[in-house]
C-alpha positions as CSV (number, residue, x, y, z in Angstrom):
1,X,-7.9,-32.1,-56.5
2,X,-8.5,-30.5,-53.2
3,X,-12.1,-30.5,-51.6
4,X,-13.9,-27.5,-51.9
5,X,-13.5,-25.7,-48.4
6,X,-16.7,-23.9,-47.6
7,X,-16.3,-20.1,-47.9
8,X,-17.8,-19.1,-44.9
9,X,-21.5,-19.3,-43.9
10,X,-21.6,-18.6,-48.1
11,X,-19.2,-16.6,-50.6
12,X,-21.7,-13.3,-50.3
13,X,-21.8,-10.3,-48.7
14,X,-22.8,-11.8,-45.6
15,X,-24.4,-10.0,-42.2
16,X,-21.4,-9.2,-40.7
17,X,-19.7,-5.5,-39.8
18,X,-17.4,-5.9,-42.6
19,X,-19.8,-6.4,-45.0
20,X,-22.6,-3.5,-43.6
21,X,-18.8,-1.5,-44.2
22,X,-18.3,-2.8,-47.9
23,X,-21.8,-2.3,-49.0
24,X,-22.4,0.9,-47.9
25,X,-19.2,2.3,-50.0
26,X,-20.8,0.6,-53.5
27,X,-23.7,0.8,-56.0
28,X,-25.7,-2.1,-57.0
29,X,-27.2,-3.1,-59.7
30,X,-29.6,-6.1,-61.0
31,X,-27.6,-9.1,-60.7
32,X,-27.1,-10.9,-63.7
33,X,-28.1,-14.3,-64.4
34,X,-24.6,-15.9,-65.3
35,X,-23.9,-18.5,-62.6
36,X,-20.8,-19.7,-61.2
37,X,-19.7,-23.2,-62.0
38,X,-16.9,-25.6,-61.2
39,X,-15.3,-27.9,-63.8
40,X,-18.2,-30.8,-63.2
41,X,-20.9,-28.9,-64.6
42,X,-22.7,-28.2,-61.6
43,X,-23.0,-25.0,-59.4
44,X,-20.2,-24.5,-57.2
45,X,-20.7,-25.8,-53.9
46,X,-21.6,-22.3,-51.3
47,X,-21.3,-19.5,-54.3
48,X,-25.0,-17.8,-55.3
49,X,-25.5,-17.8,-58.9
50,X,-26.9,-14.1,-58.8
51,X,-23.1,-12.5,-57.6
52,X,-21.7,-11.4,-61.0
53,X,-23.5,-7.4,-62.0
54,X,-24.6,-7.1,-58.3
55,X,-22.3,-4.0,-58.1
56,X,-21.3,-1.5,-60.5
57,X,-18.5,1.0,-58.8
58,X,-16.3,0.9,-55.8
59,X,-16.5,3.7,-53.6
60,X,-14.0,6.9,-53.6
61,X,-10.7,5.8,-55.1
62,X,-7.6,6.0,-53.7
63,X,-3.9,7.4,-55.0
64,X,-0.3,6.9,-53.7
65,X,3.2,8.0,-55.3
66,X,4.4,4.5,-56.1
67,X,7.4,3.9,-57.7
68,X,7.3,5.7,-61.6
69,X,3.4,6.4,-61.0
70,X,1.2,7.9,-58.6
71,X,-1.1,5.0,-58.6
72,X,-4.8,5.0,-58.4
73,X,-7.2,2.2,-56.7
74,X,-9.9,0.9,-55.1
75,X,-9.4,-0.8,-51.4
76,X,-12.3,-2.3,-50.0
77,X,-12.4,-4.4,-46.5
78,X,-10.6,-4.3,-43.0
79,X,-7.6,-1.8,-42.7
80,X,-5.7,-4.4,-40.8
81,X,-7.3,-7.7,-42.8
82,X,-4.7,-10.2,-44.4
83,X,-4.1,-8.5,-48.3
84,X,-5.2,-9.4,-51.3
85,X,-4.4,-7.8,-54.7
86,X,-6.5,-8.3,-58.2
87,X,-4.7,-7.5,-60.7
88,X,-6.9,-6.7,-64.0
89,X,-6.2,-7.4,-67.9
90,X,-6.6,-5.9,-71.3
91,X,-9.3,-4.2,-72.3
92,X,-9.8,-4.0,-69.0
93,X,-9.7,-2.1,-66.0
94,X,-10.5,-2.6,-62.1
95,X,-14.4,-3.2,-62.8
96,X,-13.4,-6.7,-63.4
97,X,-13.4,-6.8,-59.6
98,X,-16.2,-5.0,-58.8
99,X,-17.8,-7.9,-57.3
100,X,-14.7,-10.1,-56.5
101,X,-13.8,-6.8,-54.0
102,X,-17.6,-7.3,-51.7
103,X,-17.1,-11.0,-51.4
104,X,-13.8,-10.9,-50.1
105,X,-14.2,-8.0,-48.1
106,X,-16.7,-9.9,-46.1
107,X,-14.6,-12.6,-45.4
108,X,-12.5,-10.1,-44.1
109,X,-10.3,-9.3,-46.9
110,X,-8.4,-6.3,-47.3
111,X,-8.4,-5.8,-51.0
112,X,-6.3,-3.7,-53.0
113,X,-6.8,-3.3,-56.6
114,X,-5.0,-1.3,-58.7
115,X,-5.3,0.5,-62.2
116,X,-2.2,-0.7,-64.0
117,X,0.3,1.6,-66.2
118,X,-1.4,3.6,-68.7
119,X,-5.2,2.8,-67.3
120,X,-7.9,4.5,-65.1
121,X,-6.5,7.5,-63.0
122,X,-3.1,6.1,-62.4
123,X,-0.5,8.6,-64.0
124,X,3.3,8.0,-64.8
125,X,5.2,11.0,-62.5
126,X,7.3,12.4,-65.0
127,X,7.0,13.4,-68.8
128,X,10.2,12.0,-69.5
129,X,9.3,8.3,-68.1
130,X,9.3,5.8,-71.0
131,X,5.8,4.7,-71.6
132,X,7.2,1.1,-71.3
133,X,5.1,-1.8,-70.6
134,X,7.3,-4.6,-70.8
135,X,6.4,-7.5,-68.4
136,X,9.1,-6.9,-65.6
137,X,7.9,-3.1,-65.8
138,X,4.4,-3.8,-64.5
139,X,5.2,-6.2,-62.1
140,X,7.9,-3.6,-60.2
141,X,4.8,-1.0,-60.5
142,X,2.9,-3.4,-57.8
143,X,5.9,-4.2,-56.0
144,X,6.1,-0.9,-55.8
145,X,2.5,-0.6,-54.6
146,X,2.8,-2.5,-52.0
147,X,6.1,-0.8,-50.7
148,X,4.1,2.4,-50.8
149,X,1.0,1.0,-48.7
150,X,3.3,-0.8,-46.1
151,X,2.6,-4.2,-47.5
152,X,5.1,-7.1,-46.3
153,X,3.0,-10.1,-48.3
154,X,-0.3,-10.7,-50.1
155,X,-2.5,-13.2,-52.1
156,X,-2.0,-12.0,-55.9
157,X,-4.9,-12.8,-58.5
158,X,-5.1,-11.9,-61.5
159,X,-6.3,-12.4,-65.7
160,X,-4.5,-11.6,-68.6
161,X,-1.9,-8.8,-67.9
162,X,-2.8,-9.4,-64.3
163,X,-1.9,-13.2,-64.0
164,X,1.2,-12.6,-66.0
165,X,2.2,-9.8,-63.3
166,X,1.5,-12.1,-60.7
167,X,3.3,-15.1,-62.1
168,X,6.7,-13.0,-62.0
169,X,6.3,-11.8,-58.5
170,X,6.0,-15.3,-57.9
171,X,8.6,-15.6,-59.4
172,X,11.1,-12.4,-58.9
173,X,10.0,-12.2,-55.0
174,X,8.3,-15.3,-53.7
175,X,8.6,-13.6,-50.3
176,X,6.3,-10.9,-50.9
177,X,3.7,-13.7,-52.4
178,X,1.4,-15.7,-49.9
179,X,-0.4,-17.4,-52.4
180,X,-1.6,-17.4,-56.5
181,X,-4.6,-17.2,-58.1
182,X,-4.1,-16.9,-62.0
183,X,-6.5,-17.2,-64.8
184,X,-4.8,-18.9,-67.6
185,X,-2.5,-20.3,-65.9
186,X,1.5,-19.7,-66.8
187,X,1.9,-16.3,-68.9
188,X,5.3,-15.1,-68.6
189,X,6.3,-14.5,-71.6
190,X,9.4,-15.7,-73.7
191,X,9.9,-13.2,-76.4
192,X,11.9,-15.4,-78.2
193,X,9.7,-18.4,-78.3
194,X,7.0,-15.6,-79.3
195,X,8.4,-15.5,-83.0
196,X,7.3,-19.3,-83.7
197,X,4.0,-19.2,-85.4
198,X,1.0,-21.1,-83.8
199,X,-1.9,-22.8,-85.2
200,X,-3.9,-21.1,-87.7
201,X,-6.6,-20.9,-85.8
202,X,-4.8,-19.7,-82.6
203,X,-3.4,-16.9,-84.6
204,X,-6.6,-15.9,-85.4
205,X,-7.5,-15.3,-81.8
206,X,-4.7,-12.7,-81.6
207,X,-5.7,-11.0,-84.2
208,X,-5.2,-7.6,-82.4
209,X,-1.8,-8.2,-81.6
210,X,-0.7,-8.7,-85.1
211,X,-2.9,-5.4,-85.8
212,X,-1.2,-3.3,-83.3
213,X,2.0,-4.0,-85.0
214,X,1.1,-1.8,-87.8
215,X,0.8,1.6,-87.6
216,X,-2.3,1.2,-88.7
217,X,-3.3,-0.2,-85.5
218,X,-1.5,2.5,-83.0
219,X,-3.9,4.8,-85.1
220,X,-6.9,3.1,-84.3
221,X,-5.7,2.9,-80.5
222,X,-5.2,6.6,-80.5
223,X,-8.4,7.4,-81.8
224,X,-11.4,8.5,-79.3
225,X,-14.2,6.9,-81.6
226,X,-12.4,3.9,-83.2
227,X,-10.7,2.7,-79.6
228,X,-14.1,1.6,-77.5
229,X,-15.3,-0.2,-80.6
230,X,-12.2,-1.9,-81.0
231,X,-12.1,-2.6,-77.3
232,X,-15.8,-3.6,-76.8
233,X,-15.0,-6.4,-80.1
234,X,-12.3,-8.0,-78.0
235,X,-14.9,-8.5,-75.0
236,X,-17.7,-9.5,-77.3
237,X,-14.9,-12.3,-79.0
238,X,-13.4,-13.6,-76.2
239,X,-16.4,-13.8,-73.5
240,X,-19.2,-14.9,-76.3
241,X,-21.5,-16.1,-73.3
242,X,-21.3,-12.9,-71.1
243,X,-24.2,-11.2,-71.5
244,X,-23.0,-7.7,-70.1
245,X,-24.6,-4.1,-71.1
246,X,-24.1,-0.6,-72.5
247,X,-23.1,0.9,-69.1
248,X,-21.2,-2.4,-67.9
249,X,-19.0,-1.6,-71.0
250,X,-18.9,2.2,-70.6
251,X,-18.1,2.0,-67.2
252,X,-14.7,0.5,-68.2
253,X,-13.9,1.9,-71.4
254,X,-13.6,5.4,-69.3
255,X,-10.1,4.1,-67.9
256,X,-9.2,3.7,-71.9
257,X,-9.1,7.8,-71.6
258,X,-6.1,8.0,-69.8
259,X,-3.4,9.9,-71.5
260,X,-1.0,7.3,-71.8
261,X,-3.4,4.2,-72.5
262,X,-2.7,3.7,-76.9
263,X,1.6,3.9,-75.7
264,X,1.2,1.2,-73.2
265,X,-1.1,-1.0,-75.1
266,X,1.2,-1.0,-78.4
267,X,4.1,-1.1,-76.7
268,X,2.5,-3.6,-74.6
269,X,1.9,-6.0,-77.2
270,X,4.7,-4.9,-79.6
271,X,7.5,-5.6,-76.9
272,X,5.9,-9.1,-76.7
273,X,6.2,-10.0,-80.3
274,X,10.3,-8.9,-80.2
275,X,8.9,-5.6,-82.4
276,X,9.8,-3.0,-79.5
277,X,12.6,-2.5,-77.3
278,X,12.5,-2.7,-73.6
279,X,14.6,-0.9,-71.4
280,X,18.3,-2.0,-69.9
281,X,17.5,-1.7,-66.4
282,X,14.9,-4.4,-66.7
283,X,17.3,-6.7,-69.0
284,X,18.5,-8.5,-65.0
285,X,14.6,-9.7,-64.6
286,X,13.9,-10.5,-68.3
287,X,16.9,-12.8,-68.4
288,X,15.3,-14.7,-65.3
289,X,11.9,-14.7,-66.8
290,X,13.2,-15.9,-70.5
291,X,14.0,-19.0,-68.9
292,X,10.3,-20.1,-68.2
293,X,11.1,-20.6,-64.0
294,X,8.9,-22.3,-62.2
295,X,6.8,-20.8,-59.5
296,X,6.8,-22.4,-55.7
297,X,4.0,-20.8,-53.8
298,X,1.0,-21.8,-53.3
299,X,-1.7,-21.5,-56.6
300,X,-5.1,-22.3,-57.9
301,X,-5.1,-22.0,-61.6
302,X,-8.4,-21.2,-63.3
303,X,-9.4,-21.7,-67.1
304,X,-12.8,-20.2,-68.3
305,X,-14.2,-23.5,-71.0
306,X,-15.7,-19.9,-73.2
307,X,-12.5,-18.7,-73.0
308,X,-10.8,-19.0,-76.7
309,X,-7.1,-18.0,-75.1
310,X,-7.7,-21.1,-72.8
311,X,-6.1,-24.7,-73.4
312,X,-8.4,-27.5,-73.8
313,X,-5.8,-29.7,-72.0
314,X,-7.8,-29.1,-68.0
315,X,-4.2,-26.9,-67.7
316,X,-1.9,-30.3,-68.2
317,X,0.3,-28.0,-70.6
318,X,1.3,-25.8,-67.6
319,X,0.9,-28.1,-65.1
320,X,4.9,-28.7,-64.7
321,X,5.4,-24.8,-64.3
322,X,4.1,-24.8,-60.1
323,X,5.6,-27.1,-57.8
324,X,4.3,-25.5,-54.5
325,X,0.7,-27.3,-53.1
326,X,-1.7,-26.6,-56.3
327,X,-5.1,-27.2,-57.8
328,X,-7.0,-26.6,-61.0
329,X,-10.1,-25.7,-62.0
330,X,-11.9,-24.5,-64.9
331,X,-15.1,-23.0,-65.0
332,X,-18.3,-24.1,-67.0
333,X,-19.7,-21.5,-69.6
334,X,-16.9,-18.5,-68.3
335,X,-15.5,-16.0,-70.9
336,X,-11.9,-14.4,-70.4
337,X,-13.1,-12.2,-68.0
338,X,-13.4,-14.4,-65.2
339,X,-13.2,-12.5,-62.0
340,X,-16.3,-10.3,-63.4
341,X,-18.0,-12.8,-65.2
342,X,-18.1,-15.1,-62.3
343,X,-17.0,-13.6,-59.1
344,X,-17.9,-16.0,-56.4
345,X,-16.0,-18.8,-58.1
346,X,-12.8,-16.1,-58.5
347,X,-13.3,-15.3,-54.7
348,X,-13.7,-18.7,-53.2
349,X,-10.7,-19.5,-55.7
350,X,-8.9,-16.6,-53.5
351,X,-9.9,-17.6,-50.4
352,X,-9.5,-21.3,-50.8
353,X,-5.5,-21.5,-52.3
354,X,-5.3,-19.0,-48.7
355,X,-5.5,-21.7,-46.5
356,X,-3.3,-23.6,-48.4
């Protein structure tokens, strides 16, 4: 392991210009009591416990033609600071980041994060655009992004769908990465080895994937009632010590209105398990990515202990996957929705595989 390079004065909002900027473009909120911890067990070392709920919306978001979409996000920080992107997961949408965005911004951060395909305001520019959301797919929508906002390079961190979109730009175009963060570690997916059955008990986790391959479950998707129960059962399951509210939820589930969101999801999910076609143009990455390549630049992997899609192995079984300068970590009484559940340790996570 790596020491722990202080964040600053503290990972906060500190005093400074950028963070008077930052602050006055969000809301706040009570913070919540959840703190931040390392893998020892004790509070991470410069990170306030009282980070995660201090915010609860960015300020006016932003939209770009990008590629397929016309992309909405939230930027928050310098205009001219080094870039990072957060990259959020499913059922998810950029509040994950809502207090990831404040912390980096006042280290001086400029911070870009995105609603992916099918979520928030971002919109597919044509009718007659697939709603595809194969693996290689999302990651071209933020390579995409960032040709659309003039960006050469970034730090990428993500959970979920967002770490497996920034493992295969790490992969695909290592020269537009300047560093990793990614929750879970290696996701890209092998469709192939998807169709060997897991543990029992590991199945049962993904119970939703197996219920989305019905028709059945693209019903309950579609539906306006049955979809933010479904979606608020996943968060409930998978981040059992987050004690988040009513509007914390609701605040999300609103990105589950887009027009688009049941295709992406089922198709999401259905491509994954070999049940849905891609499309041909993508076959050139997939055939890369199906070979499980290894990813050179520079990463901090994070596993959340409360996390049930998280290996009990301190990453070991992934280890072998990054060959660039690395660390691990995994965080003390964390859910699957790390960057929101504890920010400052996500942040510091950010800033510390930066000055690798």
């Amino acid at each position: 392991m790596i020491n722990r390079r202080s964040f600053g004065k503290a990972v906060g909002l500190g005093t400074g210009a950028a963070a008077a900027s930052m602050a006055a473009g969000l809301r706040t909120a009570p913070a919540a009591s959840a703190a931040s911890r390392t893998g020892s067990g004790a509070p991470a070392p410069g990170v306030r416990a009282t980070t995660a709920g201090g915010h609860t919306a960015f300020g006016e978001l932003k939209h770009i033609r990008a590629g397929l979409l016309n992309v909405g996000y939230a930027e928050a920080g310098p205009a001219h600071g080094p870039v990072v992107i957060c990259l959020h997961g499913w059922p998810y949408d950029i509040h994950s980041y809502v207090d990831v965005a404040p912390l980096l911004a006042s280290q001086g951060y400029r911070v870009i994060v995105p609603y992916l395909r099918g979520h928030g305001t971002t919109r597919f520019l044509s009718s007659r655009t697939f709603r595809n959301a194969q693996q290689s797919a999302v990651a071209l929508d933020i390579i995409a992004l960032m040709d659309a906002l003039k960006i050469e390079k970034a730090v990428l961190a993500g959970f979920d769908w967002g770490s497996r979109t920034a493992d295969i730009m790490a992969v695909l175009w290592p020269e537009r990465v300047k560093a990793l963060v990614s929750v879970s570690g290696y996701l890209i997916t092998d469709v192939e080895a998807q169709k060997t059955p897991l543990a029992p008990k590991a199945e049962h986790t993904w119970w939703y994937q197996y219920y989305f391959a019905t028709e059945r479950g693209r019903s309950a998707m579609k539906d306006e009632k049955i979809r933010p129960e479904l979606c608020r059962l996943v968060w409930d399951t998978v981040s059992p010590t987050w004690d988040f509210d009513d509007a914390t939820f609701a605040r999300t589930a609103a990105a589950f209105e887009n027009p688009d969101y049941a295709d992406i999801v089922i198709h999401n999910y259905r491509w994954r398990l070999g049940l849905a076609d891609g499309e041909r143009r993508y076959d050139r990455y997939e055939r890369v990515l199906f070979t499980m390549p290894t990813i050179a630049v520079p990463t901090i992997t994070l596993d959340a202990d409360q996390d049930p899609f998280a290996p009990t192995d301190d990453g070991a079984s992934y280890r072998h996957q990054f060959t660039g300068p690395y660390d691990h970590r995994t965080l003390a009484g964390i859910g699957h929705n790390v960057p929101q559940e504890a920010p400052a340790a996500f942040a510091r996570a950010v800033r510390d595989v930066d000055r690798f």
